[in-house]
N, CA and C atoms as a LAMMPS dump frame, in Angstrom:
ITEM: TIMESTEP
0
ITEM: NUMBER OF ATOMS
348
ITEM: BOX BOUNDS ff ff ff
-5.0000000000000000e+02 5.0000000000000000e+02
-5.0000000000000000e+02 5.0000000000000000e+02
-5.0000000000000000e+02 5.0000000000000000e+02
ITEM: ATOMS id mol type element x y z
1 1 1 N -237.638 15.067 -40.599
2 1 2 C -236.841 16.27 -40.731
3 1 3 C -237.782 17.457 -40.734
4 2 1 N -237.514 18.222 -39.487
5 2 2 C -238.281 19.413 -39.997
6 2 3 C -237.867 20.8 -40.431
7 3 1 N -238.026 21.59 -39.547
8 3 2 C -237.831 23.139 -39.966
9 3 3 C -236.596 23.449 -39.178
10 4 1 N -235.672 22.982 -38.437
11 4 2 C -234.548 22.957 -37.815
12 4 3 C -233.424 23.506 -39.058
13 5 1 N -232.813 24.467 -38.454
14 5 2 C -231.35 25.305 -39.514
15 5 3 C -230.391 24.522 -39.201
16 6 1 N -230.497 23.792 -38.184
17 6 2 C -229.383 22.701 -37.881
18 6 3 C -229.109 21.693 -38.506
19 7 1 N -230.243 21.082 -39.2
20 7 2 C -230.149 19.698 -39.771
21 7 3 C -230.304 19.999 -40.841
22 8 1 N -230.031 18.883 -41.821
23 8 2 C -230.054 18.673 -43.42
24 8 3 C -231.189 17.621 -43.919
25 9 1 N -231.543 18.509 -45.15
26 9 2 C -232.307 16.75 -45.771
27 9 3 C -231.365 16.299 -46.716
28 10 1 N -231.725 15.159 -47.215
29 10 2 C -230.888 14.176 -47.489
30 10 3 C -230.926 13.984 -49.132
31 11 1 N -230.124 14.056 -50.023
32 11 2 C -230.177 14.022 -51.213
33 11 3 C -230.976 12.71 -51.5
34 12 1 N -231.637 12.757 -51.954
35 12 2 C -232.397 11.615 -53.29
36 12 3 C -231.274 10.595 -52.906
37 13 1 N -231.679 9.254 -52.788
38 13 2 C -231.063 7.683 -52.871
39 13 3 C -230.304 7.747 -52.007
40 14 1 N -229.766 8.462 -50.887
41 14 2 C -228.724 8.56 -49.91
42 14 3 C -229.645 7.812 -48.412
43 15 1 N -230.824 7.72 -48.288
44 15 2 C -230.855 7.195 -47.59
45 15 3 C -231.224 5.619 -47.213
46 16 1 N -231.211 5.227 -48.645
47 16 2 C -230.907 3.605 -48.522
48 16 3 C -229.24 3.088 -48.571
49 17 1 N -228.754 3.627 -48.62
50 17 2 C -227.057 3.849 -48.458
51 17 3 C -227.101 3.808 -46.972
52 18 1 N -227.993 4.726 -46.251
53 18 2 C -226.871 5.241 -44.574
54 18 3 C -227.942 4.086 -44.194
55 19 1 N -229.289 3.563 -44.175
56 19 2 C -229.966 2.404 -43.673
57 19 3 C -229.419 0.905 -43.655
58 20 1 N -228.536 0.867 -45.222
59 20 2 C -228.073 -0.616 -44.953
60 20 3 C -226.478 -0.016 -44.084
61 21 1 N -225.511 1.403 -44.3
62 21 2 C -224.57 0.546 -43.73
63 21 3 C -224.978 0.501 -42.227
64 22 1 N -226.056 1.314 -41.747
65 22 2 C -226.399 0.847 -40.379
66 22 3 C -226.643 -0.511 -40.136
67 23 1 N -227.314 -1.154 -40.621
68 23 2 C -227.645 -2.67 -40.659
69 23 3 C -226.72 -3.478 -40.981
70 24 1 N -225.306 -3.011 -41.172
71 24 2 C -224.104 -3.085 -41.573
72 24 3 C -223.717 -4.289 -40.9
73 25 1 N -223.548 -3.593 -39.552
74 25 2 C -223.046 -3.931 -38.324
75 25 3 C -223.469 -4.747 -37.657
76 26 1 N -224.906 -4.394 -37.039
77 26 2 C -226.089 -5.162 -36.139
78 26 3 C -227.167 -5.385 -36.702
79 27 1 N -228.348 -5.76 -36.194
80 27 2 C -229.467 -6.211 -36.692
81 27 3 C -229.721 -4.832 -35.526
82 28 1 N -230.844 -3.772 -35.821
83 28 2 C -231.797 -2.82 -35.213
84 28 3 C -232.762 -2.505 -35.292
85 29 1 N -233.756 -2.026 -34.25
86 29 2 C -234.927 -1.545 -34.336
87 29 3 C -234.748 -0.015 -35.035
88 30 1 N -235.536 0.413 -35.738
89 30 2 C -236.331 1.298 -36.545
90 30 3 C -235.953 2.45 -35.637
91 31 1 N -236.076 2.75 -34.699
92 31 2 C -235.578 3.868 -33.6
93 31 3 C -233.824 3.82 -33.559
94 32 1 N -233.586 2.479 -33.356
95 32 2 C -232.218 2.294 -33.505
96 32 3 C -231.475 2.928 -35.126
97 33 1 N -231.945 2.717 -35.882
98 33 2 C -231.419 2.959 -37.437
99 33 3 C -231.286 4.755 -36.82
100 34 1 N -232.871 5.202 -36.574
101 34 2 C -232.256 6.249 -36.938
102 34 3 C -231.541 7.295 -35.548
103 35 1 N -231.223 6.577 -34.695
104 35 2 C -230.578 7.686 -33.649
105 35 3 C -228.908 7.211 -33.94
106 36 1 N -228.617 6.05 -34.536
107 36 2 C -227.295 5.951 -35.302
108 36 3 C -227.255 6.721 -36.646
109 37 1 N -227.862 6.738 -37.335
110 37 2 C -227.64 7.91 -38.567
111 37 3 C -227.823 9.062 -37.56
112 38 1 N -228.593 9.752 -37.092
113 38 2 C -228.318 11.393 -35.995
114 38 3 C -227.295 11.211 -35.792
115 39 1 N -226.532 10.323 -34.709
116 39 2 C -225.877 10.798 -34.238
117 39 3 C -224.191 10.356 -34.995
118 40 1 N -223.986 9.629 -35.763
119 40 2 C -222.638 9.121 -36.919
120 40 3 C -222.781 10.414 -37.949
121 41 1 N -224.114 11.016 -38.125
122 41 2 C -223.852 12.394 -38.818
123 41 3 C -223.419 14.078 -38.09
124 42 1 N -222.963 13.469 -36.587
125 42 2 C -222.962 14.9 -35.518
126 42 3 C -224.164 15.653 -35.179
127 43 1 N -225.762 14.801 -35.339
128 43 2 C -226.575 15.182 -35.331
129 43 3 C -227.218 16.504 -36.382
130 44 1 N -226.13 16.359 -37.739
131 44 2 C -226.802 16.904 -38.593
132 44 3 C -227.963 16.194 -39.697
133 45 1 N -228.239 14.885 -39.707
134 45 2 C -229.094 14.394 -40.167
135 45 3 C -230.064 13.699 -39.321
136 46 1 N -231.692 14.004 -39.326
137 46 2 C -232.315 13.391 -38.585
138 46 3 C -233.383 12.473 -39.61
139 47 1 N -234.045 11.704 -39.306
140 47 2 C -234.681 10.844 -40.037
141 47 3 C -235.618 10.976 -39.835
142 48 1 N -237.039 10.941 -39.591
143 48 2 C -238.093 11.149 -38.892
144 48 3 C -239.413 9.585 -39.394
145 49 1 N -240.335 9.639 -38.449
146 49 2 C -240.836 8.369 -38.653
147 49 3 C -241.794 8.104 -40.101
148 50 1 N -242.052 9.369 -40.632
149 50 2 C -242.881 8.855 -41.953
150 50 3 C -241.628 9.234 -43.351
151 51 1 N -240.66 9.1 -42.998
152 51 2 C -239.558 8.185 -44.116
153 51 3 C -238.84 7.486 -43.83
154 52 1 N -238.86 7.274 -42.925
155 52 2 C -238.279 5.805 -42.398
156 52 3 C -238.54 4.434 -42.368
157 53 1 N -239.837 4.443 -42.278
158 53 2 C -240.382 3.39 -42.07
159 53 3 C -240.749 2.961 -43.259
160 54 1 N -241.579 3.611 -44.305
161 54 2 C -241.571 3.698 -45.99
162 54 3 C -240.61 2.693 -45.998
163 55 1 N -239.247 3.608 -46.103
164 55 2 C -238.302 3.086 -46.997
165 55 3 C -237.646 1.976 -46.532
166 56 1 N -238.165 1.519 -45.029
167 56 2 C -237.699 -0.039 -44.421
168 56 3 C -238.547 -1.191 -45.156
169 57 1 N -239.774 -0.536 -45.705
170 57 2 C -240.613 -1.384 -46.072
171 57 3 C -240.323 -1.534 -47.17
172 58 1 N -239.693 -0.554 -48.178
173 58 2 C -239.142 -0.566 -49.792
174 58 3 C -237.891 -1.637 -49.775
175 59 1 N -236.973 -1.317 -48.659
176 59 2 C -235.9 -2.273 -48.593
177 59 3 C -236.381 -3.823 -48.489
178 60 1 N -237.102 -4.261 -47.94
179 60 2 C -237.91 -5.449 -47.26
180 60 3 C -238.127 -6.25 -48.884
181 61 1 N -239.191 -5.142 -49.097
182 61 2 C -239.546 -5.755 -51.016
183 61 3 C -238.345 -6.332 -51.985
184 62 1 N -237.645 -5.389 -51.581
185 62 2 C -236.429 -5.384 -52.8
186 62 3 C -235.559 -6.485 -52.593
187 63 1 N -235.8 -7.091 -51.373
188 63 2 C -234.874 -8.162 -50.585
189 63 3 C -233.622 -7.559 -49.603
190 64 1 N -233.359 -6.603 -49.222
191 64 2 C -232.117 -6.202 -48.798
192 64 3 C -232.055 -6.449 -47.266
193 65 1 N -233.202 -6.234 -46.846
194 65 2 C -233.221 -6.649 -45.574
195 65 3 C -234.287 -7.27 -44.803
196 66 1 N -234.027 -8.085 -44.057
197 66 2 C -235.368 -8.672 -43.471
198 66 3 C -235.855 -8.263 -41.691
199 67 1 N -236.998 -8.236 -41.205
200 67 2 C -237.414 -7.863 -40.489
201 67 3 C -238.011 -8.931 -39.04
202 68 1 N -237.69 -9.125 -37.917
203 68 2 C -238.314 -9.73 -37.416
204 68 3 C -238.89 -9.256 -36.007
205 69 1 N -239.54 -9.771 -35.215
206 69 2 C -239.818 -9.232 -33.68
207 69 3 C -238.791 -9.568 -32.842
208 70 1 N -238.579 -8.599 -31.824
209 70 2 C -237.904 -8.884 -30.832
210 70 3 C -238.199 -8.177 -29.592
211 71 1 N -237.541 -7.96 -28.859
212 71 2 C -237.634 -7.122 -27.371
213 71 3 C -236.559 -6.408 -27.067
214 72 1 N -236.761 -4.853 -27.071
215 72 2 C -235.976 -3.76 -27.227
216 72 3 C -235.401 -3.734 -25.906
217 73 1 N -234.352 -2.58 -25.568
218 73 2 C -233.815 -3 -24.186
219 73 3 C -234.276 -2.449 -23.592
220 74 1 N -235.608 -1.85 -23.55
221 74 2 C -236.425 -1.338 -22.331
222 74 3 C -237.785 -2.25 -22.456
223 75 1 N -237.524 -3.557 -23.05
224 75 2 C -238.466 -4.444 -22.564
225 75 3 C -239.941 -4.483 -23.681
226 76 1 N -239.838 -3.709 -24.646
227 76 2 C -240.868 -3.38 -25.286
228 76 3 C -240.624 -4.064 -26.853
229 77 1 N -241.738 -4.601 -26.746
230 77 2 C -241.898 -5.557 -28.499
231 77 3 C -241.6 -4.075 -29.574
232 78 1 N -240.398 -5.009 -30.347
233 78 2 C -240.09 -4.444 -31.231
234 78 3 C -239.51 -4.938 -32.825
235 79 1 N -239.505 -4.506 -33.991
236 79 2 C -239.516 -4.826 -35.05
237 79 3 C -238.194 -5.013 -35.44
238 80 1 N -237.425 -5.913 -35.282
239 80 2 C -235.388 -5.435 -35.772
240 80 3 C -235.785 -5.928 -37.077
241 81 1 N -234.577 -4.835 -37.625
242 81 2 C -234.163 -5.246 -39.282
243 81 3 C -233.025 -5.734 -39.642
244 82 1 N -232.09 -6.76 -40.158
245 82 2 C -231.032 -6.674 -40.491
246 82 3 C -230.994 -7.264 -41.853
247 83 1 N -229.559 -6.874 -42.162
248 83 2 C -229.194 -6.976 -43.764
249 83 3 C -229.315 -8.231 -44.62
250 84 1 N -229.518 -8.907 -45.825
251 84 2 C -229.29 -9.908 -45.679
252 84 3 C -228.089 -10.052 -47.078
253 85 1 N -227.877 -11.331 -47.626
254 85 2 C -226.538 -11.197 -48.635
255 85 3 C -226.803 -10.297 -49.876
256 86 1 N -227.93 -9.945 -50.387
257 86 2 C -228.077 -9.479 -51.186
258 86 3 C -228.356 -7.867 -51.023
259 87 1 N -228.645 -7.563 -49.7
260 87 2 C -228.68 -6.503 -49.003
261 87 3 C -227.123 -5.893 -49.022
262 88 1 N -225.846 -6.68 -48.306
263 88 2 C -224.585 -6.375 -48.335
264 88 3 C -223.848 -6.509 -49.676
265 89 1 N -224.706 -7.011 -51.07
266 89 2 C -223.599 -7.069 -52.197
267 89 3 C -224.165 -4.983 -52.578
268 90 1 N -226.089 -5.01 -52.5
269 90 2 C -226.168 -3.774 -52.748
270 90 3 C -225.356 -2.286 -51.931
271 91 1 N -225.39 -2.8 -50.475
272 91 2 C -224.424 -1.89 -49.887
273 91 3 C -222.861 -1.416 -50.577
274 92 1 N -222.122 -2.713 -51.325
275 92 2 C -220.98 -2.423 -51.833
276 92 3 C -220.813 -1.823 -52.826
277 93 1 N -222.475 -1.782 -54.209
278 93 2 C -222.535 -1.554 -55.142
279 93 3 C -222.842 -0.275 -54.618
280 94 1 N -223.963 0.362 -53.757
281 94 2 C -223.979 1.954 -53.787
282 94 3 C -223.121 2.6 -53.147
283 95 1 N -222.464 2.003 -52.047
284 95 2 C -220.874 2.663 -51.338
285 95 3 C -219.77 3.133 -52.696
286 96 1 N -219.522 2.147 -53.649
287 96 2 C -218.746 2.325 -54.394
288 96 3 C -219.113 3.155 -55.752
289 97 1 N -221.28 3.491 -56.015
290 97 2 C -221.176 4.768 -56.595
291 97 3 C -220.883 6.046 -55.662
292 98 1 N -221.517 5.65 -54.585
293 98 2 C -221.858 6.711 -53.749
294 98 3 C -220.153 7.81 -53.903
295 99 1 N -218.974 6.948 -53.553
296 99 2 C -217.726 7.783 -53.671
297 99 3 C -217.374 8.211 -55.032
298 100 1 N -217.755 7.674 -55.827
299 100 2 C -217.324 8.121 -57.315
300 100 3 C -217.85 9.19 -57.62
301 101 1 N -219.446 9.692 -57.547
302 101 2 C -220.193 10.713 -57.762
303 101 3 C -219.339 11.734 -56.29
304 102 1 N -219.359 11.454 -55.347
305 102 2 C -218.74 12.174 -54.404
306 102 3 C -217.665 13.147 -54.582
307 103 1 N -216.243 11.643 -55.102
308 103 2 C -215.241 12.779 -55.237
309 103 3 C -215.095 13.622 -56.835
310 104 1 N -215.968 13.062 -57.908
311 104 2 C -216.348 13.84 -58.583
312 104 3 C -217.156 15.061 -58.775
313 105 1 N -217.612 15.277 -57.423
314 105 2 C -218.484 17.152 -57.183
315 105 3 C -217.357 17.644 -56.241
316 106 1 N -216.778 17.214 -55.673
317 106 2 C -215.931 17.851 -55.054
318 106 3 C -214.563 18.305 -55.7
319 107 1 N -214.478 17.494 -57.204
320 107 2 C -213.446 18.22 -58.22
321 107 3 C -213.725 19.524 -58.529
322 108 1 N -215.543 19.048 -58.79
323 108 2 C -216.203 20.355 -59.756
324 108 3 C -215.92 21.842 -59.021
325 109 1 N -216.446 21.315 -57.663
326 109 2 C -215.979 22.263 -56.364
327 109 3 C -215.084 23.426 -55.912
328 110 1 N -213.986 22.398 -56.409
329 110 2 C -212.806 22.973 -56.324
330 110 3 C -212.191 23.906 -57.158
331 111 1 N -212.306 25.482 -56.551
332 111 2 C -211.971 26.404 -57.5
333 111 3 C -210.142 26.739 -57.12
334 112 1 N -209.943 27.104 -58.147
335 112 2 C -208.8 27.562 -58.096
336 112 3 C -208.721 29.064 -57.138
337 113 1 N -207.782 29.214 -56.052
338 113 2 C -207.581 30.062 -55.759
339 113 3 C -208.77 30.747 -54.666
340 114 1 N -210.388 29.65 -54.467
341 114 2 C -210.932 30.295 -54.259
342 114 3 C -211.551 29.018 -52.898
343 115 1 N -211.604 29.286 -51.59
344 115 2 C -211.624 28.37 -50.057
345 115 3 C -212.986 28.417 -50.063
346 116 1 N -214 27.148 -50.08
347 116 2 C -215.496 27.292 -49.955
348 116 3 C -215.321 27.221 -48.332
């Protein structure tokens, strides 16, 4: 993420949330994770390669996801990650803080009488 007025950084713990539900779906390369978070955020969130990769490696430790080689579709050795069961029970556990804290700032938010 850099100096772009376009994009956002990403609150604290939000981006092991948007990494597994990417890994949700498919098993992906590291490029893959993050041009699906760009672009599922309208290209307001970008990821960039020295926090990304960190925090693939933090996930790895923790058990959530595992990593293996493969061959990307332009033919080039590449690293896929996908989720594993303990990876998808944590996805359910931070999806389900993630909305609670959510629609609780958006109460706080909400002024009477007054359109943010």
């Amino acid at each position: 993420m850099g100096t772009d007025p376009t994009r956002d950084d990403l609150p604290g713990g939000v981006l092991h949330l948007l990494i597994l539900r990417a890994l949700s779906r498919e098993r992906l390369h590291g490029y893959g994770i993050a041009e699906y978070i760009e672009s599922r955020s309208g290209d307001v969130l970008s990821i960039g390669e020295g926090t990304l990769y960190p925090t693939l490696q933090r996930l790895q430790v923790k058990g959530w996801i595992k990593a293996e080689w493969g061959v990307s579709e332009n033919n080039r050795k590449a690293r896929y990650y996908r989720l594993t069961p303990d990876g998808r029970k944590q996805l359910h556990s931070e999806l389900t803080r993630y909305r609670r804290v959510f629609f609780a700032i958006s109460r706080v938010l909400e002024l009477e009488g007054v359109t943010l």
